[in-house]
N, C-alpha and C positions, 0 to 999 in steps of 0.2 A: 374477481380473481386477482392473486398477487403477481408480479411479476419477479421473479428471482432472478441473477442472473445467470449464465448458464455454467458446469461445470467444464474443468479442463476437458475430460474424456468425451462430452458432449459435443467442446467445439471441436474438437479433434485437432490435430497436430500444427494444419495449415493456418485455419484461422486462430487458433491460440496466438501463434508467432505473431496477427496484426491487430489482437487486440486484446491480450494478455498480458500480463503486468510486466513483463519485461519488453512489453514493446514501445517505442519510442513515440512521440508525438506527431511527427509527419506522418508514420505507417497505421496510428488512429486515425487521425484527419483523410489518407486515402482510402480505409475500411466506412468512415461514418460517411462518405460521399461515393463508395460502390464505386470507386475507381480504379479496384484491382480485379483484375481479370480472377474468375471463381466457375465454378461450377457446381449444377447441384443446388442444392440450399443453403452452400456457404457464404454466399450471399448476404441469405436475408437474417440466416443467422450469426452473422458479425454486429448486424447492425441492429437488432434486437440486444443483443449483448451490451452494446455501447447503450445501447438506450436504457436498458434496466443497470447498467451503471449509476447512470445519472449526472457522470463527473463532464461540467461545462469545459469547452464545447462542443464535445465531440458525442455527448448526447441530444444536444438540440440539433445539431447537424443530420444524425443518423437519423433522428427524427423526421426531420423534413425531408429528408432523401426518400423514408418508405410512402412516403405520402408519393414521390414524383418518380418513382423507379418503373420501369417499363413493364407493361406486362408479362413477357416470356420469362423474365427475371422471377414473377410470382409463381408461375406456373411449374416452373422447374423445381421453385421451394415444394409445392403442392406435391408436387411426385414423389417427396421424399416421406413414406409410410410413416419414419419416426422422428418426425418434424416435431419438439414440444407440445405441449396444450398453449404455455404461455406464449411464447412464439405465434402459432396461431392465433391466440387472442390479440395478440398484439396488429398482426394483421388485419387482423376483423376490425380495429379500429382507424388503422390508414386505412384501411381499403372500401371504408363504409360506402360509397357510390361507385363502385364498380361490379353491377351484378352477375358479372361472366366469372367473376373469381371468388365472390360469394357463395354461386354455386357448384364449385371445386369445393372450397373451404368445408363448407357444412358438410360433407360426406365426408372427410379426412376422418382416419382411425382415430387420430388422435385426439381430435376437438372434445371441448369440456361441455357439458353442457351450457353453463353459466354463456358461454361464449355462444353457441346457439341462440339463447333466448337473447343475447344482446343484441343479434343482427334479427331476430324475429321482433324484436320490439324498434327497430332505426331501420331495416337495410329494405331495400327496394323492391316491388312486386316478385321478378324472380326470383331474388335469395326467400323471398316466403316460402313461396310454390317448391323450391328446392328443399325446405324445410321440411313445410308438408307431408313431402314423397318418403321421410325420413323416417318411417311411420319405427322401424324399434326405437330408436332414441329419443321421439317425441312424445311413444304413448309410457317409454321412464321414466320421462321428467314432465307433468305436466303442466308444468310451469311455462315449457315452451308455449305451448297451446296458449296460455293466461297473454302471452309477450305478443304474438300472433296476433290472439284478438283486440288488441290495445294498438296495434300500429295503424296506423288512417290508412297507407299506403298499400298495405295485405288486401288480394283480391276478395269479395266475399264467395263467391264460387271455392275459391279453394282453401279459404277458412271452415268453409259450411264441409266440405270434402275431409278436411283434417279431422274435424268435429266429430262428425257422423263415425268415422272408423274407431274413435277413440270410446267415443257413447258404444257401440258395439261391443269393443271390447274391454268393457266395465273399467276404463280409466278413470279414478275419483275426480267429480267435478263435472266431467266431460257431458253429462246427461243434463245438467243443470244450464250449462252453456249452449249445448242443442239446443232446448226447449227455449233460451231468449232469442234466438236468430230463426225459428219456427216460427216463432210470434213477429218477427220481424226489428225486435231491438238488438242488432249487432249493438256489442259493448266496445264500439270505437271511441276512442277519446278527442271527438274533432278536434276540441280547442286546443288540444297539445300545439307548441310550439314543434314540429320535429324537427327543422334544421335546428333548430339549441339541440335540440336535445342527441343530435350528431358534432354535434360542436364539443360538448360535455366528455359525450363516449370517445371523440379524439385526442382529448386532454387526459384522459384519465388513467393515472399508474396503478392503483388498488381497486379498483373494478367497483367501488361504491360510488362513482356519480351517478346514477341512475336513479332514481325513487323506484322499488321496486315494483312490478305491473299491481292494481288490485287483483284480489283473491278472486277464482271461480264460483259462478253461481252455486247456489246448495244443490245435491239432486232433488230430485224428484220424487215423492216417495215411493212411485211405482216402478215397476221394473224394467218395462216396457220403453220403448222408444215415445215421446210426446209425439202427435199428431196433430194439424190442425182440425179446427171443429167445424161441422158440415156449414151451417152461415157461410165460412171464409170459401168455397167451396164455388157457392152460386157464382158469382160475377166475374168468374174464370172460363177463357172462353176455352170448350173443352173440344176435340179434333173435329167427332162426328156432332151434325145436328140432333140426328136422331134421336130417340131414348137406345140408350145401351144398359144390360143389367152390368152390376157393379165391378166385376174383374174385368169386362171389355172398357167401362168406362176408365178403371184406374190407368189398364195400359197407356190407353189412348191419350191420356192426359200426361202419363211421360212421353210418351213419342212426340208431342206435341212440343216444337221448339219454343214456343208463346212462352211457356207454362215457366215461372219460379221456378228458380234451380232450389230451394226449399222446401218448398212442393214438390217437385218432385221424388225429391231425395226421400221423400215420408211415403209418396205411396210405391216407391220401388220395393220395399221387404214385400209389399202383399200380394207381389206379382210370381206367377207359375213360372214354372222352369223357364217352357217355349217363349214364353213374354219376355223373358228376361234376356234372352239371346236375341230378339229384337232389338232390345236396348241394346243390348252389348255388341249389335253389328250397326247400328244406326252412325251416318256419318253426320249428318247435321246437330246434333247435341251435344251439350258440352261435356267433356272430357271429363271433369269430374262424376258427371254422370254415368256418360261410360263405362268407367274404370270400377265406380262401384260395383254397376252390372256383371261387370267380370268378377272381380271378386268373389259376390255371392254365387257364380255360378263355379268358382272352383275350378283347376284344372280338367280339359277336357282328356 
């Protein structure tokens, strides 16, 4: 993503006067170090301005400022509905290890996608899961998903959660990438260096330091969800000893907190209404879980 810098009408009247071309040097320098009292987003949008200026030194200042600015300071930006995209992206890159603002940022109206996958491909367990939840915007661009699956730091519970809803509902790729984390190959990229690769996304004014994630598995050619094959099946310890015929067995092997959260997720479609509201009332299971359960059972 480009960064431009902002127009007069954008910054509005106030902060124009501290960092608009008729403002003088001192009144940059107290703009690019947040040392004038602001409210709002006027704030973060002076010093985003200064920064996609570029003119030294009151864009290396502004710079380091958004890196050390407090948080209520970001917060307050976040409440503003029409905050830029670049603006936000710009934040997305100071802010890359703070995942309480991360998961503000992702939900903002305004956020670009491109800026999403940046923080699903660098930002921190939370900001994934926040991503995750984001399910229109994620299953638009799924490209997020691609960024997601490529950060080491991304929980696999709630990559397999993202996955699964997107494979559902026929997002291209998304059934190709199911069926490797059914098999058990998440396509994490260990060796990635990611503090570089945080270090990159904090340096970067045109949004091309990143190599972009590899492409999504191909699908599938069936239409269906992949399943594991019965083999994978035995040496899963399953709830009851017993023998159970097959829908008591498949419950019993979601209820069961033992069990892969990938496994489960495969035999949750083949369970009956009632079963499915056991899951979806069970407190010991993981939330991804859950949440599926609910889903398929639809408003009650």
């Amino acid at each position: 993503m480009l960064h431009p810098p902002l127009s007069d009408a954008r910054l509005g009247a106030r902060v124009h006067r501290l960092v608009g071309p008729d403002a003088g040097p001192a009144q940059r320098e107290l703009a690019a170090r947040a040392l004038v009292p602001a409210s709002g987003s006027d704030t973060w949008l002076a010093l985003y301005h200064l920064w996609a200026l570029g003119h030294a030194p009151h864009a290396d200042i502004a710079g380091r400022t958004a890196v050390e600015l407090p948080g209520p300071a970001i917060f307050a930006a976040l409440a503003d509905p029409l905050l830029p995209a670049p603006a936000l992206d710009f934040m997305a890159r100071r802010r890359l290890t703070h995942a309480d603002e991360l998961a503000v940022l992702v939900r903002h109206p305004q956020v670009d996608a491109d800026t999403l996958a940046l923080v699903a491909r660098c930002g921190p367990p939370r900001a994934c899961e926040a991503i995750a939840l984001a399910h229109a915007r994620m299953l638009a661009a799924p490209a997020i998903l691609a960024a997601l699956a490529r950060n080491p730091r991304c929980p696999g519970a709630i990559l397999h959660a993202a996955v699964e809803l997107g494979a559902r509902e026929r997002a291209p790729g998304l059934r190709g990438l199911l069926q490797a984390l059914l098999s058990g190959h998440v396509p994490h990229d260990r060796s990635d260096d990611h503090a570089a690769r945080q270090l990159a996304a904090l340096r970067s004014r045109a949004g091309d330091d990143l190599d972009p994630a590899p492409p999504l598995p191909p699908d599938p050619p069936v239409d269906d969800l992949p399943v594991p094959l019965a083999p994978a099946l035995a040496p899963l310890p399953l709830a009851p000893a017993r023998s159970l015929p097959p829908p008591a067995a498949g419950v019993a092997c979601v209820l069961d907190p033992t069990t892969p959260l990938p496994l489960a997720m495969s035999l949750l479609w083949r369970l009956r209404r009632p079963d499915l509201r056991r899951v979806a009332d069970a407190r010991r299971l993981p939330r991804p879980l859950v949440a599926a359960a609910r889903r398929r059972l639809g408003p009650s």
